[in-house]
C-alpha positions in Angstrom: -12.0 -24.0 12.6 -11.5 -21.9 9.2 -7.9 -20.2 8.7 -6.6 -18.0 6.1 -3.4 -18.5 5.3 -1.4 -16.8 2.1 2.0 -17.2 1.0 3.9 -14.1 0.1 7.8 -14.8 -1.4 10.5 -12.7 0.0 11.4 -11.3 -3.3 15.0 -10.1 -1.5 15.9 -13.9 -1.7 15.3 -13.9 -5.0 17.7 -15.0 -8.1 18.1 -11.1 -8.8 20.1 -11.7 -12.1 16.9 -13.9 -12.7 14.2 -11.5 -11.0 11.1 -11.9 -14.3 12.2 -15.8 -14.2 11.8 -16.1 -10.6 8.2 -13.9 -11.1 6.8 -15.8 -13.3 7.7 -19.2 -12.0 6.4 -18.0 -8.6 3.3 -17.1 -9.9 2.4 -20.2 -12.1 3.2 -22.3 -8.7 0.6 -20.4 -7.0 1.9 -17.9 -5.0 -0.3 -15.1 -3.0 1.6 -12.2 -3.3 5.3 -10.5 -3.6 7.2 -8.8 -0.6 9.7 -6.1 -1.5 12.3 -5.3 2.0 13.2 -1.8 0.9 16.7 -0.9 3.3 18.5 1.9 3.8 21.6 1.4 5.4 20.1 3.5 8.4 17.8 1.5 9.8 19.1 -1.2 9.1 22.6 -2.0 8.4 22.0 -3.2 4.4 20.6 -1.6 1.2 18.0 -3.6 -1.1 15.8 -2.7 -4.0 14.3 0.9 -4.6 11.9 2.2 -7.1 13.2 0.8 -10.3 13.3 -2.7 -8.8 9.5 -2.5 -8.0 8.3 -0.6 -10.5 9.9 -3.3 -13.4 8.3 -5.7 -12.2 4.7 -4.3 -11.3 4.7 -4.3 -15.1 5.0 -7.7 -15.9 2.8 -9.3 -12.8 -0.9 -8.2 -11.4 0.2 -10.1 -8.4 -0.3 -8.2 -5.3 3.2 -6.2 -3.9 3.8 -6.2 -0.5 6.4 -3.5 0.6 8.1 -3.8 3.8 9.8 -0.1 4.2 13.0 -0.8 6.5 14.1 2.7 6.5 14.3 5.9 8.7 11.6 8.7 8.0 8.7 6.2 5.8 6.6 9.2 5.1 9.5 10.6 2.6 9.2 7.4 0.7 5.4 6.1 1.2 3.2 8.1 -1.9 5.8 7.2 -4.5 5.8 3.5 -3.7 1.9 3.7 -3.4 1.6 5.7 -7.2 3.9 2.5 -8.3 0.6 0.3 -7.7 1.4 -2.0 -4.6 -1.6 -3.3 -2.6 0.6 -3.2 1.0 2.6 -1.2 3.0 4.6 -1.9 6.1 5.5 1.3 8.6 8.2 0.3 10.9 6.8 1.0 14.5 10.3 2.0 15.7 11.0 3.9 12.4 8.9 7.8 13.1 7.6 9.3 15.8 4.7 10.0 14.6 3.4 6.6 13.4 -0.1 7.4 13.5 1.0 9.9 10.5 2.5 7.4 8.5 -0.1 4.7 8.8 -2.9 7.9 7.8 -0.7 8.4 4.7 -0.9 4.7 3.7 -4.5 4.6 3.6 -4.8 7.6 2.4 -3.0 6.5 -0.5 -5.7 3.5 -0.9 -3.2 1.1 0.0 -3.4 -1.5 3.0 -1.5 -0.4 6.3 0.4 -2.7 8.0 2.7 -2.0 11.7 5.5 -3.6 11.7 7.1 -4.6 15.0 11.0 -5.3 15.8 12.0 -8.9 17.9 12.5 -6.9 21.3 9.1 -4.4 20.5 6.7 -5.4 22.8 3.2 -6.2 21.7 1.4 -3.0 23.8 3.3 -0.6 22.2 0.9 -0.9 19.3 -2.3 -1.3 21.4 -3.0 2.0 20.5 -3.0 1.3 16.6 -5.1 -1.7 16.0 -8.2 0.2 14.9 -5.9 2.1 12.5 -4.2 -0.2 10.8 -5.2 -3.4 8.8 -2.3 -5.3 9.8 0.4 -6.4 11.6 3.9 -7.7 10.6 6.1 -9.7 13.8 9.6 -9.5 12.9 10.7 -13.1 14.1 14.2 -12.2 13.5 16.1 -8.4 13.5 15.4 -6.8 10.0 18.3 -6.4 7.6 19.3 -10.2 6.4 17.9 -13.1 5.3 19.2 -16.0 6.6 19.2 -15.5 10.0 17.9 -18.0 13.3 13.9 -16.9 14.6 14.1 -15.4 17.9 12.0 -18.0 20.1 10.7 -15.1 21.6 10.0 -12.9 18.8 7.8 -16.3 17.3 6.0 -16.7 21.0 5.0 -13.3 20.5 2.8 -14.2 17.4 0.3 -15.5 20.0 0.7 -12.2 21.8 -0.4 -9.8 18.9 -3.1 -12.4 18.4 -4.4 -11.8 21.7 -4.1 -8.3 21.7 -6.0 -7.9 18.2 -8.6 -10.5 19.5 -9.6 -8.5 22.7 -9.5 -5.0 21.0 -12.3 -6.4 18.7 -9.7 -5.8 15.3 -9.8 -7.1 12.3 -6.1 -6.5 11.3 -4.2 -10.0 10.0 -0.8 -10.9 11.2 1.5 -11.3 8.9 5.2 -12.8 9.8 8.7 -12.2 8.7 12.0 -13.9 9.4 12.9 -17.4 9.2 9.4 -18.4 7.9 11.2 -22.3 7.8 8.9 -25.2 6.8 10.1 -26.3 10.3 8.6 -23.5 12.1 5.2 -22.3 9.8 3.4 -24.8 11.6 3.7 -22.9 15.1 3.5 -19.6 13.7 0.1 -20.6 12.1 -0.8 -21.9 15.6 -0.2 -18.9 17.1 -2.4 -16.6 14.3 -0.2 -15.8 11.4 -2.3 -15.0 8.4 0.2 -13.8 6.3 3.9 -16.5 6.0 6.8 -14.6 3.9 9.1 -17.2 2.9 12.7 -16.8 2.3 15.5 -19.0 1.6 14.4 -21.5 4.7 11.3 -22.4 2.6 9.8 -20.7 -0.4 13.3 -19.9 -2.0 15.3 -23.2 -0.4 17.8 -24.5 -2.6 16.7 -27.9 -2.2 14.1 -27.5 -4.6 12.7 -25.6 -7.1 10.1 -22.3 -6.3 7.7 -24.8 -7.9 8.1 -27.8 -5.7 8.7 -25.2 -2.4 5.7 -23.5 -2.5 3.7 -27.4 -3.1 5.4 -28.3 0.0 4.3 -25.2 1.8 0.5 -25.6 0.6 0.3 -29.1 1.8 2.3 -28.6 5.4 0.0 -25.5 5.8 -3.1 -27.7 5.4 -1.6 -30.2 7.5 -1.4 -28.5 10.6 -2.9 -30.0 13.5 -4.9 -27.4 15.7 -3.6 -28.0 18.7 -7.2 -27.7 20.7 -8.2 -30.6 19.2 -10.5 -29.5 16.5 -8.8 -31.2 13.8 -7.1 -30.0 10.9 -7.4 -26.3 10.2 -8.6 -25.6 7.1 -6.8 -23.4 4.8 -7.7 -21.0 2.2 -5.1 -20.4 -0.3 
């Protein structure tokens, strides 16, 4: 059994009085790609990054940017982040009516669409977009802070979206967010996560440095047992 599986760092953990540093260590250790939680204050109740913030630092890295738009009304916000040069955009399901509009606008950018779903969002109520978008992001915890417990629920439903993608005949990844712990990666890659973002329960753990994190990571990922019994699931970096 093949599996893809790419670290992105949760660039809102981040040493921010440190942020080219923490860049540049991140992507000498390896790392797949950069995820930017852009807040504000309305839809969730914190404010993080902006522009400037993304912009800086798209001119010092060709890693790929992921941004995660946390905010009320995404389609104010989504040309300007995609004229910055990121690869990824995340639409908040619960964030516009009219998602199918906002997801359009991504690609018609030329940037990668993701959905991204809340813990309590249930899994059909984006039936109806996985031939539209080319991802998926499960919130495993409520958006807004770092640092927070995974919902057991919110993780269960990784298998869920899997399931749902599967038998619609998509081709959209699942990428997860929230307490992305080297305890718990190894479930969440069971279940179909194709996409980790680590935070300060992994990638950005004070225990060790970004270097030695994201070594850890790499080897747990290959190390996880498939739990039909085909052996070790084999990882692309």
């Amino acid at each position: 059994m093949s599996v893809t599986v790419k670290l992105f760092a949760s660039m809102m953990c981040a040493n921010w009085c440190n942020l080219e540093r923490d860049v540049r260590e991140l992507e000498s250790a390896g790392i797949d790609g950069l995820h930017f939680d852009i807040m504000d204050g309305h839809f969730v109740p914190n404010l993080t990054m902006g522009f400037d913030v993304v912009r800086s630092l798209r001119q010092i890295t060709q890693l790929p940017f992921d941004v995660h738009l946390m905010i009320e009304k995404p389609e104010r916000y989504i040309d300007r982040f995609a004229q910055i040069g990121v690869q990824f955009i995340s639409v908040h399901f619960e964030s516009t009516p009219h998602v199918h509009r906002a997801i359009k606008q991504v690609k018609d950018a030329g940037v990668s669409a993701i959905v991204a779903i809340n813990p309590a969002t249930p899994p059909c109520a984006i039936d109806y977009l996985l031939d539209d978008v080319d991802g998926v992001l499960v919130m495993t915890v409520n958006p807004g802070f770092s640092g927070q417990a995974a919902i057991p629920a919110a993780v269960r439903k990784i298998a869920d979206v899997k399931e749902r993608i599967e038998q619609r005949g998509s081709n959209a990844f699942i990428q997860v967010d929230g307490n992305v712990s080297f305890e718990l990666a190894p479930t969440m890659i069971r279940y179909g996560a194709n996409i980790l973002v680590g935070g300060t329960s992994s990638i950005f753990s004070k225990e060790s440095s970004l270097s030695e994190n994201i070594r850890r990571f790499r080897s747990l990922i290959v190390n996880v047992i498939d739990e039909k019994g085909s052996g070790i699931l084999k990882v692309t970096p």
